[in-house]
C-alpha positions as CSV (number, residue, x, y, z in Angstrom):
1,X,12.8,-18.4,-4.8
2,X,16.5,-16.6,-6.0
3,X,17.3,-13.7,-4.5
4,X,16.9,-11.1,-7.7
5,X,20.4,-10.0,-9.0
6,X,21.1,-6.5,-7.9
7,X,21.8,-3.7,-10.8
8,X,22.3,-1.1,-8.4
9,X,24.1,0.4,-5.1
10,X,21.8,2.2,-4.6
11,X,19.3,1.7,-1.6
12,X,15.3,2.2,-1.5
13,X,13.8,2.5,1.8
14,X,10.2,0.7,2.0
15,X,8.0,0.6,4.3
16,X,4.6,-0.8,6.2
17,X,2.2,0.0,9.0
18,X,1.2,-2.2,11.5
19,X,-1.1,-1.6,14.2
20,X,-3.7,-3.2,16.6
21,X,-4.7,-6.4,15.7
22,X,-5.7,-6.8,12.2
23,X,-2.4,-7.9,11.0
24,X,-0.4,-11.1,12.6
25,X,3.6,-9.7,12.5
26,X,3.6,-12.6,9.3
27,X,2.5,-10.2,7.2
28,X,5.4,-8.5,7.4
29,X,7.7,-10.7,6.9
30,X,5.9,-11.7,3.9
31,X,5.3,-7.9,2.4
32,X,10.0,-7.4,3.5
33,X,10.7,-10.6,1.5
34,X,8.3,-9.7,-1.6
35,X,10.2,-6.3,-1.8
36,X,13.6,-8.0,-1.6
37,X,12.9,-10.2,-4.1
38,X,11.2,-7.5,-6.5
39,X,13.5,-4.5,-6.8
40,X,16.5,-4.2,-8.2
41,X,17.9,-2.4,-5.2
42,X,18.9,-3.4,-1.7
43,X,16.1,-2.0,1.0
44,X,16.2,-1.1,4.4
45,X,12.7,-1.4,5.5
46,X,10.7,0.5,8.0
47,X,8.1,-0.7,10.1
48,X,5.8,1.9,11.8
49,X,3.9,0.7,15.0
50,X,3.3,0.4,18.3
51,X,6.3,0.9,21.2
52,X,6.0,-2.6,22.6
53,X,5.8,-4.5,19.2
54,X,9.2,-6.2,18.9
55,X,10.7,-5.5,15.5
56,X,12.8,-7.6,14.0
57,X,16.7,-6.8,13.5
58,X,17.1,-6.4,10.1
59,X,14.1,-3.6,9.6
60,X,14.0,-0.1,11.1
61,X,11.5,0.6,13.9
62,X,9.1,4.1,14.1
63,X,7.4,4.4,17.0
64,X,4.1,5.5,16.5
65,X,1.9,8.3,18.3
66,X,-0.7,6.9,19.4
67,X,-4.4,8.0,19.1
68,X,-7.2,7.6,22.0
69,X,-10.1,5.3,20.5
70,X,-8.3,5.1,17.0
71,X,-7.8,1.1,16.4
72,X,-9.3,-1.8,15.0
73,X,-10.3,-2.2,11.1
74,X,-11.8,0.8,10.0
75,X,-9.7,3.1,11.8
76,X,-5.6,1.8,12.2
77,X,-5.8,3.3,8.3
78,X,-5.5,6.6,9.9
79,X,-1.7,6.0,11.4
80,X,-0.6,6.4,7.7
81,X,-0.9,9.8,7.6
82,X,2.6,9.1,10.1
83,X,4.2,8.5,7.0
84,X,4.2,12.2,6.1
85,X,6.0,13.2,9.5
86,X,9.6,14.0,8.2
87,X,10.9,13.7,11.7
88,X,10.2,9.8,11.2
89,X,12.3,9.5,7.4
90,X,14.0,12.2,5.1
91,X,13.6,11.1,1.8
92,X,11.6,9.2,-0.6
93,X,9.8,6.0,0.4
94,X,8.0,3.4,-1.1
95,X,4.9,2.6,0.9
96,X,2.9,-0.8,0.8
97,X,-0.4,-1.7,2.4
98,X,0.5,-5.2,4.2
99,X,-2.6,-6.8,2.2
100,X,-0.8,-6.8,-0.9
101,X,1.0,-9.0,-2.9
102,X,4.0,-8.4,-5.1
103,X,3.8,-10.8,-8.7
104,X,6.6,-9.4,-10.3
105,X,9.7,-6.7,-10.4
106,X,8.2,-3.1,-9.4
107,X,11.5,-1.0,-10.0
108,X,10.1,0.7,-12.3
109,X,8.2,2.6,-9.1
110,X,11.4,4.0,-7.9
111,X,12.3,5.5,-11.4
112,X,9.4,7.5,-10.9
113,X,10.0,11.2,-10.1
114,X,9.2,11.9,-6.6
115,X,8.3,15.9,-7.2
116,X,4.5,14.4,-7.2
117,X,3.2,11.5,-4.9
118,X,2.4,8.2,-6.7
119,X,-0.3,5.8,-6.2
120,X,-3.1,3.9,-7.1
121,X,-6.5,5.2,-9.0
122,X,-9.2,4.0,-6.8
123,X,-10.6,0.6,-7.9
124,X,-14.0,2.1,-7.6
125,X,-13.2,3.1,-11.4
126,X,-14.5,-0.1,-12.2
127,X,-17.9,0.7,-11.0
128,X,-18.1,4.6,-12.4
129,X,-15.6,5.7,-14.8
130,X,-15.3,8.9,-13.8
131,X,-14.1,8.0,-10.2
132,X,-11.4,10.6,-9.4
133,X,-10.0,9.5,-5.8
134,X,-7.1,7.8,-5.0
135,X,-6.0,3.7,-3.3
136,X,-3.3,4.5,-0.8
137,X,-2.2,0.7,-0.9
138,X,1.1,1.7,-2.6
139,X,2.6,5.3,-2.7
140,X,5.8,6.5,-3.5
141,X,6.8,10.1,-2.9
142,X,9.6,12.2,-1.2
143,X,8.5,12.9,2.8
144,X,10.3,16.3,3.5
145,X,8.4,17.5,-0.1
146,X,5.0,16.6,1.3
147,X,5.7,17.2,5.2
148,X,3.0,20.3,4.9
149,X,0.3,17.0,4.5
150,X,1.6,16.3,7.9
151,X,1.6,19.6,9.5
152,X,-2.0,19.9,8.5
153,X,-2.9,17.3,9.6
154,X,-1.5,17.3,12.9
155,X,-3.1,20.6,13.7
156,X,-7.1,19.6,12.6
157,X,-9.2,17.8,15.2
158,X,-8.5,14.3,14.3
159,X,-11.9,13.1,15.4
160,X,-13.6,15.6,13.2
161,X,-10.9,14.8,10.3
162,X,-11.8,10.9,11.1
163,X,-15.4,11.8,10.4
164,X,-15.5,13.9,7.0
165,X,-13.6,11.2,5.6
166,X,-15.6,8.3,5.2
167,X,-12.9,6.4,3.1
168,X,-10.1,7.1,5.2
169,X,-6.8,8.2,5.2
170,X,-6.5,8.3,1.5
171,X,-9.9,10.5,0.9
172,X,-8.0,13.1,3.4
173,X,-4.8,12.3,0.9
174,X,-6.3,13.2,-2.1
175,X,-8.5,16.5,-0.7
176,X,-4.8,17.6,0.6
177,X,-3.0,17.5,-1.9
178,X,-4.8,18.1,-4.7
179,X,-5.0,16.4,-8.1
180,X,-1.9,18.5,-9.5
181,X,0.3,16.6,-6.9
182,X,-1.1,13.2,-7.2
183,X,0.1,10.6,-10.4
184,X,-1.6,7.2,-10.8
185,X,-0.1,4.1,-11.8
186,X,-0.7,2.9,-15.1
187,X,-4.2,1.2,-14.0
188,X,-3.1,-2.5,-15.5
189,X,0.0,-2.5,-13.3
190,X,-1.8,-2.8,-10.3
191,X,-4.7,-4.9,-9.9
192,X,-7.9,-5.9,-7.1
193,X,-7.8,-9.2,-6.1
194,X,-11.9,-9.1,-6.1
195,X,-12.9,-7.2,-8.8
196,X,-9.4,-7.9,-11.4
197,X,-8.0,-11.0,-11.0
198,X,-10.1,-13.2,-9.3
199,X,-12.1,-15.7,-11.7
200,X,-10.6,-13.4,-14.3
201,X,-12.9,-10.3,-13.0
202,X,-15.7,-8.5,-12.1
203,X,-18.1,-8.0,-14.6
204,X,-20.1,-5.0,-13.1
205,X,-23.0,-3.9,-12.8
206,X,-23.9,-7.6,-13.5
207,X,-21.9,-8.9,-10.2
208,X,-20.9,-11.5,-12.1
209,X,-17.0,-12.8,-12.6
210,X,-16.0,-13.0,-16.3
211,X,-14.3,-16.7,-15.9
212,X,-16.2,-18.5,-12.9
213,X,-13.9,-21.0,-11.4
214,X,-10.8,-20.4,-12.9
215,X,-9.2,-19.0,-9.8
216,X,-6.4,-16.0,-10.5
217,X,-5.9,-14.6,-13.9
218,X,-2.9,-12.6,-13.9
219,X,-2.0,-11.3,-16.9
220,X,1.6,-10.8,-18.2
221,X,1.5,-6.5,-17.1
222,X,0.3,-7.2,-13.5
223,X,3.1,-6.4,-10.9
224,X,0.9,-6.2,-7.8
225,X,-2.1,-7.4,-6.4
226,X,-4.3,-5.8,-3.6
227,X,-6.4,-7.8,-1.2
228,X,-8.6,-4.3,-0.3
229,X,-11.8,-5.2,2.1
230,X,-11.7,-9.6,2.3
231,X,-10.5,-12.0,1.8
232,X,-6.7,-11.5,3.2
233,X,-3.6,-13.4,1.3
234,X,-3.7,-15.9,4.4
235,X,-7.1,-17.0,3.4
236,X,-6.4,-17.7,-0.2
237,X,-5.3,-20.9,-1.1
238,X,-5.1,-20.5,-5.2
239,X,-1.7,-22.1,-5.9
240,X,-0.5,-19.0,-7.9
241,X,-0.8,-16.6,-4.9
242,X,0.2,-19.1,-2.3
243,X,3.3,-19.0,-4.3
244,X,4.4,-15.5,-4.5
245,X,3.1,-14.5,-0.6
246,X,5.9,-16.2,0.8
């Protein structure tokens, strides 16, 4: 694929988490050269992880602190919060889970004002309406404005913390913060692979897709797609993703 034309001088730092084993280091090469090709800006890319991952050259390496007994699946989610620590980045930044995948341009993310932290409304919304949390797939916010999130954190018992938040590191997110910090994507801009595109979607409570067979649906508004729980992009092998996770 082209590399997109630039419009701008201007540079948006991006970054990604990677830690234990979940991930192979693919993933983020795939997640830098979606960005690249999807912003209208040049990036520089950070990579948060562990001290004796090699990084590559081109991307900017944090290392992170790591957490006794905090690993694996269910549980490398927490390093996120690492993100807030403004000793790691001043600025904004544009954060992406690695098991997403970018369909078209997303500039229109760094035109949003930073004064509040932007992300996804939980996809649980498409099991009970009135769903208030929030998907920390994607955010975008300004990390010395929200470095308190940090500080908090940093000072609670983290295996207490790990406990009371059964969803993770964005159920601590949103309880921190507060809804009067937090703005949500426009809900069509960002889909589930599971319950939105895939076989056209989930018809719930009915567990039942709305076009069986028929592989990816992505409509014409869809700039990203999130591979929450499983399957991962690497195990897809619809034509239309395989194409744009490269």
């Amino acid at each position: 694929m082209a590399k997109k034309n630039r419009t701008s001088t201007d540079v948006i730092d991006c970054a990604c988490v990677i830690h234990s084993t979940g991930y192979d280091w693919i993933y983020v090469e795939r997640l830098y050269n979606m960005l690249r090709r999807n912003l209208d800006r040049e990036i520089r890319f950070h990579v948060y992880t562990e001290a004796d991952r090699p990084v590559s050259k081109s991307m900017i390496k944090h290392v992170l602190t790591e957490w006794p007994g905090v690993a694996g699946p269910k549980r490398s989610w927490w390093y996120k919060m690492q993100l807030f620590n403004n000793e790691h980045h001043q600025g904004d930044l544009l954060y992406f889970d690695l098991d997403t995948v970018i369909v078209r341009d997303i500039s229109w993310i760094a035109r949003l004002p930073t004064e509040k932290l932007w992300t996804i409304r939980d996809f649980r919304r498409l099991q009970a309406e009135n769903w208030s949390g929030m998907n920390s797939s994607i955010m975008w916010w300004n990390v010395p404005r929200y470095h308190w999130v940090w500080e908090k954190f940093s000072q609670s018992n983290l295996e207490t913390t790990i406990q009371q938040h059964r969803q993770g590191d964005q159920d601590y997110i949103m309880k921190t913060i507060g809804h009067n910090n937090v703005r949500f994507f426009e809900d069509q801009l960002v889909q589930s692979w599971r319950w939105q595109t895939l076989d056209g979607g989930m018809m719930f409570p009915k567990r039942q897709t709305k076009r069986p067979g028929t592989g990816a649906n992505i409509t014409d508004d869809v700039s990203v797609i999130v591979f929450h729980g499983s399957p991962k992009p690497h195990e897809i092998t619809d034509p239309k993703i395989v194409q744009l996770w490269v």
